[in-house]
C-alpha positions in Angstrom: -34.4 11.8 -12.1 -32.1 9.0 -10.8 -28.3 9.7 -9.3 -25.8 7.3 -9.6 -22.8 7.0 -7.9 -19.5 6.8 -10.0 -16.9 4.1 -9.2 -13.3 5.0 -8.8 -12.0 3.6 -12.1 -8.5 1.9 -12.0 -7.0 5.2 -13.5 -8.4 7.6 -10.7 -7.3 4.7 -8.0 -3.7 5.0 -9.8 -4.0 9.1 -9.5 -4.9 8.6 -5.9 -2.1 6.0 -5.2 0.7 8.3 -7.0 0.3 10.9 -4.7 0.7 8.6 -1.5 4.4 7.7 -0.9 5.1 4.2 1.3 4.4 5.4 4.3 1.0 7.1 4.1 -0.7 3.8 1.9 1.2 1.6 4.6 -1.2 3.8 7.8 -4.0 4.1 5.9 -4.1 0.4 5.2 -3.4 -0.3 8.9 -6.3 1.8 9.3 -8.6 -0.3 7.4 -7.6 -3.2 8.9 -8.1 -1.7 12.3 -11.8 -0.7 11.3 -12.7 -4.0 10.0 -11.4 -5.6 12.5 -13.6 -3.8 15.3 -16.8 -5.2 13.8 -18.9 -2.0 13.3 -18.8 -1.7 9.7 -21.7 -2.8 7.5 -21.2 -5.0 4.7 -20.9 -2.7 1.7 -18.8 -1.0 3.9 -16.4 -3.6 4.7 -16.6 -4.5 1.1 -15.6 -1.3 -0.2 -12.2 -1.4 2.7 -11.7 -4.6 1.6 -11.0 -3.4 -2.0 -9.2 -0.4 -0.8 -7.0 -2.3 1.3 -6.1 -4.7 -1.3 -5.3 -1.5 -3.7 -3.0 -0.1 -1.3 -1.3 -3.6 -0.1 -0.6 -4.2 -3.8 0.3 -0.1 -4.1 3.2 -1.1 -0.8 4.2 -4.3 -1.8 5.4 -3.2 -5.4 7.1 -0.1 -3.4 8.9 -2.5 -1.2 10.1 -4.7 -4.4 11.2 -1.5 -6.4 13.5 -0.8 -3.1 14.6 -4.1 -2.9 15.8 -4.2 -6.8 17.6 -0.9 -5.9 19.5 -2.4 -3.5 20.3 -5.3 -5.3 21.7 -3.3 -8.1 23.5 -1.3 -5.7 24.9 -3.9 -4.0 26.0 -5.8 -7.1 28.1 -2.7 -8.3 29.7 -2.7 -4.9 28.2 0.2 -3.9 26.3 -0.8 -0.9 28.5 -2.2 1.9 26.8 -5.1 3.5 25.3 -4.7 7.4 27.6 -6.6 9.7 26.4 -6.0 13.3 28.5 -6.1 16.1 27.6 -8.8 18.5 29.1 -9.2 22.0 
């Protein structure tokens, strides 16, 4: 009798990313990149970060765009005052 191990499909990696908000993808992905940059993982390992990593880049890189139209459609109904800081 043989075992295999299941993949995460690219619906169960979206179920997984929609309960993360910004903040928790952005640390984990810092630590992946942490772990693979100390050397000690094995390749399949490093492999399998890798993937992750680029999941949750892609995951915190369409949050930052989604917040960045929000402002921009805030800011073009004049509803967003423009930062103006005060230097001395």
């Amino acid at each position: 009798m043989t075992t295999s191990k299941s993949k995460p499909t690219s619906a169960t990696k979206n179920s997984t990313e929609q309960t993360l908000n910004f903040e928790q993808a952005f640390a984990e992905l810092e630590g992946i990149v942490g772990q693979m940059e100390s050397g000690q993982m094995s390749l399949e390992a490093s492999l399998a970060a890798f993937q992750r990593g680029n999941s949750l880049l892609q995951f915190c890189q369409n949050a930052l765009a989604n917040v960045e139209q929000q402002v921009q459609i805030l800011n073009a109904r004049n509803q967003l005052v423009q930062f103006k800081a005060d230097v001395e």
